[in-house]
Structure formats: C-alpha cells, structure tokens
Residue, then its C-alpha position, 0 to 999 in steps of 0.5 A: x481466494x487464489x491460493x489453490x490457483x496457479x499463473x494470473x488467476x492466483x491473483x486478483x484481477x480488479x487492481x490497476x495501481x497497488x500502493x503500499x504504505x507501511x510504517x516503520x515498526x508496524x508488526x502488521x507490515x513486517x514485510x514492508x515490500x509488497x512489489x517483490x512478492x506480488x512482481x507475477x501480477x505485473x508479468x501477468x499484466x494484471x497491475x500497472x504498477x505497485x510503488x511501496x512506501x515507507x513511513x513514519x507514523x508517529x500516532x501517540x494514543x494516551x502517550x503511547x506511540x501506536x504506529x498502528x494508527x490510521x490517525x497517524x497514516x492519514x496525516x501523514x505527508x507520503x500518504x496525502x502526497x498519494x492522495x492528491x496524485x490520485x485525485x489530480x490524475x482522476x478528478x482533475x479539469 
C-alpha cells in the first residue's frame, strides 16, 4: 500500500520482529534475504529486528518433492524453533 510513499510511511507499521523463513528452491522466495531490501524499516525504527532463515523443506506431494509446501514449513525444525521462542517469550510463566 506504501509504494507511492517515501521515508517510514513506504512501509508498515504494525510489525515488531519480521521472521523470514524460506526454503531453498522455492520460486515464491527467489530472493531469500528480506533484511537487506527491507534494513529502512529498521533505520525508520519501525522493527525491532528482521532474522532470515533458510531452510529445507522436503515436502513430497504423490512422490513429488513440493517445496512449496506449508506441510513441509511446519515440520520443519527452523521454523518449530520459531515457534517456540515465540511462545516462551509471549506465553511463558
């Protein structure tokens, strides 16, 4: 919705910490790194942090490997080790 915006309105403003998790051979994330195009976020102070995450996702869908997958994202241990910092930090004692 920002591309005709310039300086911290570009972007959005109701993301603390970005997590990008990509697997390898996706052609959705072709760019893997989403911290080096999106680093005016942080200088505009809207992000804590943005930590990318590469994966590999070895979903196979009627024998064919689809690393497109959710299945395959959501088994995979980067992305439960996510989770469960996630979780701690928010949900713990």
């Amino acid at each position: 919705m920002g591309h005709k915006s310039h300086g911290k309105h570009r972007y959005p403003g109701n993301i603390r910490r970005w997590i990008n998790i990509a697997a390898v051979g996706e052609l959705t994330a072709i760019d893997m790194q989403l911290a080096d195009d999106f680093a005016p976020m942080l200088q505009h102070r809207l992000l804590e942090s943005i930590d990318d995450h590469a994966v590999y996702n070895w979903f196979r869908q009627d024998g064919a490997l689809n690393v497109h997958a959710e299945y395959g994202y959501l088994v995979n241990e980067v992305t439960a080790s996510v989770i469960c910092d996630w979780w701690r930090r928010n949900c713990g004692p």
